[in-house]
C-alpha positions in Angstrom: -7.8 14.7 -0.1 -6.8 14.1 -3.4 -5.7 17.6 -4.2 -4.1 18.0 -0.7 -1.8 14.5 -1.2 -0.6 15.8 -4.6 0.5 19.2 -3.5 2.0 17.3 -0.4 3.9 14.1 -2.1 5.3 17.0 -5.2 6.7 19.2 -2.6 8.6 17.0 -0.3 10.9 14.3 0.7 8.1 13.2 3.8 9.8 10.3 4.6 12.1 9.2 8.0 13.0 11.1 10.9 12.9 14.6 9.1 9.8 13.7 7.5 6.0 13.8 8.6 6.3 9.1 9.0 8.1 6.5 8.9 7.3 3.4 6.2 8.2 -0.6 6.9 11.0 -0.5 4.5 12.5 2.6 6.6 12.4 1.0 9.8 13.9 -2.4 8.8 15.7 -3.7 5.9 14.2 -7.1 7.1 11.0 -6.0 5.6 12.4 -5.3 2.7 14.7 -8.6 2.1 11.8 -11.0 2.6 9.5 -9.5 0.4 12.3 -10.3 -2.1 12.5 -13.2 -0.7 8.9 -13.8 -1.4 9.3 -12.1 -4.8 12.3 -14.3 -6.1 10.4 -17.6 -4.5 7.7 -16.9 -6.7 9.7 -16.4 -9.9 12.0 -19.6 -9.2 8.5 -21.6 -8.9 7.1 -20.0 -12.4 10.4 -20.6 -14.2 13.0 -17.7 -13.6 12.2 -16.2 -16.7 14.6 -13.4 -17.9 11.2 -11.9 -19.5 9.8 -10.2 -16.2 8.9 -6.8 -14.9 9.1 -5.6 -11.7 6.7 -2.3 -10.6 6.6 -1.0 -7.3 3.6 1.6 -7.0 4.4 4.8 -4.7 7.8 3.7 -4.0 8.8 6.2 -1.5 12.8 6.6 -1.6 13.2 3.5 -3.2 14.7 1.9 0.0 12.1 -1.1 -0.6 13.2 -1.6 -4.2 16.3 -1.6 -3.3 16.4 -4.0 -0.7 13.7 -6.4 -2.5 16.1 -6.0 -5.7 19.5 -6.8 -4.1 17.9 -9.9 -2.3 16.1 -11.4 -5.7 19.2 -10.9 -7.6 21.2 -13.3 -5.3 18.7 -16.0 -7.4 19.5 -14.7 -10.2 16.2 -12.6 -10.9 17.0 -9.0 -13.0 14.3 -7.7 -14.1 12.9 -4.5 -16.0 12.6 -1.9 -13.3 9.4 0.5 -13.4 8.2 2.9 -10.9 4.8 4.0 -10.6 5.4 7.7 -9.3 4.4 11.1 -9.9 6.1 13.3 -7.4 9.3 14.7 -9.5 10.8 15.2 -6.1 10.7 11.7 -4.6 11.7 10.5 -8.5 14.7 12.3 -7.9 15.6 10.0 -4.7 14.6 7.1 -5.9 16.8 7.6 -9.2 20.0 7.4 -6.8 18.9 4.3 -5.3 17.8 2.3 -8.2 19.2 4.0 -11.2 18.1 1.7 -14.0 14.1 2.5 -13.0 11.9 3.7 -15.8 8.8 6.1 -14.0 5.0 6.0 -15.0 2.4 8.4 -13.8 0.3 6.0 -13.6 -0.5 2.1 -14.6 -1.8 3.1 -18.2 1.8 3.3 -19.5 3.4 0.2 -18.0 4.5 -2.4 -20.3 2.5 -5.5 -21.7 5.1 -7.6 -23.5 5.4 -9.8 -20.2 4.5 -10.9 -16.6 4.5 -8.5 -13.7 5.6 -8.7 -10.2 4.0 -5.6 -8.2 4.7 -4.2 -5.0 2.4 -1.5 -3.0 3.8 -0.4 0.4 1.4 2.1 1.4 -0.2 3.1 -1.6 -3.8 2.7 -1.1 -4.3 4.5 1.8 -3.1 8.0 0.7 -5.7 7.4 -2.1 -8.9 9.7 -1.8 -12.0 8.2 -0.1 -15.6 9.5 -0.2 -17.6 9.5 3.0 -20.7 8.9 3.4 -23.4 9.3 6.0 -26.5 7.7 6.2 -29.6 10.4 6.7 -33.4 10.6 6.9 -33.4 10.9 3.2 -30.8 8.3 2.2 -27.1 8.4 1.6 -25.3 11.8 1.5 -21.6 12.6 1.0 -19.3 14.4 3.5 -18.1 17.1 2.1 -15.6 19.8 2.9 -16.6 23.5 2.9 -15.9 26.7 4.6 -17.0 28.5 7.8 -15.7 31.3 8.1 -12.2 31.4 6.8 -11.5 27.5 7.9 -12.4 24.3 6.4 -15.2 22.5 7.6 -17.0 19.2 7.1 -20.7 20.0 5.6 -23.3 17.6 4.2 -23.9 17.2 0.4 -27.3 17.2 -0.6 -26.9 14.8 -3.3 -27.9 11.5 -3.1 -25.4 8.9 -2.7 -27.1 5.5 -2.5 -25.7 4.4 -6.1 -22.0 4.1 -4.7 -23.0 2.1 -1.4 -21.8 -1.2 -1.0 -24.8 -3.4 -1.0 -24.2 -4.8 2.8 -24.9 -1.5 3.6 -27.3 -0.1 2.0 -30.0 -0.6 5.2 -27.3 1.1 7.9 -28.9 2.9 10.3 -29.3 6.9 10.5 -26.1 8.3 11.1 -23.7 5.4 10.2 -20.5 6.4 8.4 -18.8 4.4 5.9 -15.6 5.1 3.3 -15.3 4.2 -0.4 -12.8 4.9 -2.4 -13.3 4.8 -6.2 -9.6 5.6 -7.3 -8.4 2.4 -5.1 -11.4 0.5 -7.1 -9.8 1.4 -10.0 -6.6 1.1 -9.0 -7.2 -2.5 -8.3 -9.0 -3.4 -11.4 -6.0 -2.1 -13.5 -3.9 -4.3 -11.4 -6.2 -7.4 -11.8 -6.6 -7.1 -15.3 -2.6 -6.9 -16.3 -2.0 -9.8 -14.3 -4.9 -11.7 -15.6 -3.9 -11.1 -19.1 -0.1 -10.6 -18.5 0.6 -13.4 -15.6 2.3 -12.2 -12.5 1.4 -11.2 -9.3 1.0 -8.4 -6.8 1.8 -8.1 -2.8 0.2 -5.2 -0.9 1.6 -3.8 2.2 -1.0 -1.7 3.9 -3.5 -1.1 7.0 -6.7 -1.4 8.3 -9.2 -4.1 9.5 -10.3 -7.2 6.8 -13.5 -5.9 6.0 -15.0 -2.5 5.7 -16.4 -0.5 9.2 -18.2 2.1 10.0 -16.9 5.3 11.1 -14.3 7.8 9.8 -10.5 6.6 9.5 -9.7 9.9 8.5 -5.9 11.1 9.6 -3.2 14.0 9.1 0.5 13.3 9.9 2.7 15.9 10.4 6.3 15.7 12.0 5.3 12.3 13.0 2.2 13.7 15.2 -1.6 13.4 14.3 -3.0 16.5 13.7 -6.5 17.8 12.2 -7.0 16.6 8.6 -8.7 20.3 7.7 -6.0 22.2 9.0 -2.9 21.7 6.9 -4.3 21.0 3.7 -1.0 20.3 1.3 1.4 20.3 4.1 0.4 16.9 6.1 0.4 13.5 4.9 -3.6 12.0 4.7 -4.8 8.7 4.8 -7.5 6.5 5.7 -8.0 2.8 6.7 -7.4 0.7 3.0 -11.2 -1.4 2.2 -9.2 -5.1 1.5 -12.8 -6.3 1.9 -13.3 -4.4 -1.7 -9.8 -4.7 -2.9 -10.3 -8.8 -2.8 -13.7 -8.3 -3.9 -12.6 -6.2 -7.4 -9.5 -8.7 -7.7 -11.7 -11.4 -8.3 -14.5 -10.1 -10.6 -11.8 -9.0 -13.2 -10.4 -12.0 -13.3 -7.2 -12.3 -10.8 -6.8 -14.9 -7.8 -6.5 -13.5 -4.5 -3.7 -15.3 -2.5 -4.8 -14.3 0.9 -4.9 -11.5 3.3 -2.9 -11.9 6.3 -1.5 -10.0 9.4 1.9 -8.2 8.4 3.0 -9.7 11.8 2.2 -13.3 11.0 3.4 -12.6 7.3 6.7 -11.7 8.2 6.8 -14.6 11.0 6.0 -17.2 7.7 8.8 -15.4 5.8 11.2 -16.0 9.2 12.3 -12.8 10.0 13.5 -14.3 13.4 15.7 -16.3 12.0 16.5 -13.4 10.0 16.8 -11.3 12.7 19.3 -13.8 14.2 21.6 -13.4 11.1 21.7 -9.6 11.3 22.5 -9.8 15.4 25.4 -12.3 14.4 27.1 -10.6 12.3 26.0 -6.7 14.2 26.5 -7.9 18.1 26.9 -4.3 18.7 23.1 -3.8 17.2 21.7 -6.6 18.7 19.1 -4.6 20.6 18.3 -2.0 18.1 17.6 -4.4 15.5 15.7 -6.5 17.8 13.1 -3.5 18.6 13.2 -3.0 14.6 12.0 -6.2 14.2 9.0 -5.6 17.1 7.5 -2.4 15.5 7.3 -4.9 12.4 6.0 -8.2 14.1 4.1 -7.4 17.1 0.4 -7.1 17.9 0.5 -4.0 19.4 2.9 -2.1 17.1 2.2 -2.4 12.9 2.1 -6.3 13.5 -2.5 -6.1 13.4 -3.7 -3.7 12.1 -1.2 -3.5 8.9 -2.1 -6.1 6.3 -0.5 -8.5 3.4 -2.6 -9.0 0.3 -1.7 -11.5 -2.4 -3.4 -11.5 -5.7 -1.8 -13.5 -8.6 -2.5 -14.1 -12.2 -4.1 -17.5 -13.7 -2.3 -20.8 -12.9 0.4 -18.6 -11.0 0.8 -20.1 -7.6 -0.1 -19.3 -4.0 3.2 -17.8 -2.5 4.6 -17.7 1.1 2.7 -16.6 4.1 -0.6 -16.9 2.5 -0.7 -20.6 2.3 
């Protein structure tokens, strides 16, 4: 999974209608103006400090940054802009739209003069997962391997108990779960700069609250599901993101975990109808398009469920909006 997203995200633009999906901050600009207002709220509250970075991790086109950064500025909030990206292709993109960013391969060279505001949208899930099946003999890894001249899923024969979540450990035969040590880390990294740095972090992802059994396992490709195995490098693959471990490593290095809420009911506490209502004022003409926009956001049966807002904040920073 790992190699397959790198040769995937280095090669292509995969975002849009031309692309293999379509990301919150594509569909709307709502989503990305009240995650700025979100992000400005929270900077006003700590003191609108001129000494602030912002970070965006996998930051797509940077259509998010951009719309997060043009609605924080209207408070006055100008920050030192980093991306956390490592496709020289999408780099290129996102250089047009915000041309002052400075790019990291990862969160080991980011800056640690100062407090951070972070932003994920759809980062952890392209992240790469181990499954694991429970067997006669204990905990064995799903592994890929060949038969034939095609990729197959085969059993590992090593045991895997060490790396099962203790709630699990006593699943019964045949139970599948997911873990996903780079999100672990990931997460810690985060934690730690924010506990030592101050700042805080808002992640825009999907899956249920806590972890399930079963594979979540998906390919995209030209906006259509098809078999992970069968277009390794050429199809975009995620799974369902584990917030039950995300909060969990949050808190044991050190951070405070705001909340995890719906993105529906998130956006609902940031008043995106009302914000929707400003955008149909002044865009009669778009009235209807931007109002079925606004309902692949919100509702329950669209991205509104089953995609999820996760707040986690430094020390003494404070609980912001739509998690209270």
């Amino acid at each position: 999974m790992g190699d397959s997203n790198a040769r995937y995200y280095a090669s292509r633009d995969p975002l849009g209608d031309e692309g293999d999906f379509i990301t919150a901050p594509e569909i709307s600009q709502m989503f990305g103006e009240l995650v700025g207002l979100w992000i400005a709220d929270l900077w006003v509250k700590m003191g609108a400090s001129k000494n602030i970075h912002y970070v965006e991790l996998g930051p797509g086109r940077g259509t998010l940054a951009k719309d997060v950064l043009k609605t924080a500025g209207k408070y006055g909030f100008d920050p030192q802009i980093h991306f956390v990206e490592g496709s020289l292709e999408l780099r290129k993109i996102q250089r047009q739209a915000v041309p002052t960013v400075r790019f990291h391969n990862d969160l080991s060279t980011l800056p640690d003069d100062r407090p951070l505001l972070i932003v994920a949208n759809e980062f952890f899930d392209a992240l790469p997962v181990h499954q694991l099946v429970r067997s006669a003999d204990g905990w064995r890894e799903r592994m890929v391997g060949l038969e034939g001249d095609k990729f197959a899923f085969v059993a590992g024969d090593k045991p895997m108990d060490s790396i099962v979540p203790k709630s699990w450990k006593s699943a019964s035969q045949g139970a599948l779960i997911e873990t996903s040590p780079a999100a672990s880390t990931v997460m810690a990294e985060i934690a730690q700069r924010l506990t030592n740095q101050g700042g805080a972090a808002l992640i825009a992802d999907y899956g249920p609250p806590e972890l399930r059994e079963g594979s979540t396992l998906q390919a995209l490709k030209d906006h259509k599901k098809v078999d992970p195995l069968e277009h390794p490098g050429e199809a975009d693959l995620t799974t369902h993101v584990d917030f039950e471990m995300l909060q969990d490593i949050a808190t044991k290095n050190g951070a405070e975990v705001m909340g995890l809420q719906q993105q529906g009911e998130w956006l609902r506490q940031l008043h995106i109808d009302t914000r929707l209502e400003a955008l149909q004022r002044k865009s009669p003409q778009n009235a209807d398009q931007l109002k079925r926009q606004r309902d692949r956001l919100v509702e329950d049966d669209q991205m509104g469920v089953l995609f999820k807002m996760l707040g986690v904040c430094g020390r003494r920073w404070p609980i912001g909006e739509g998690f209270e």
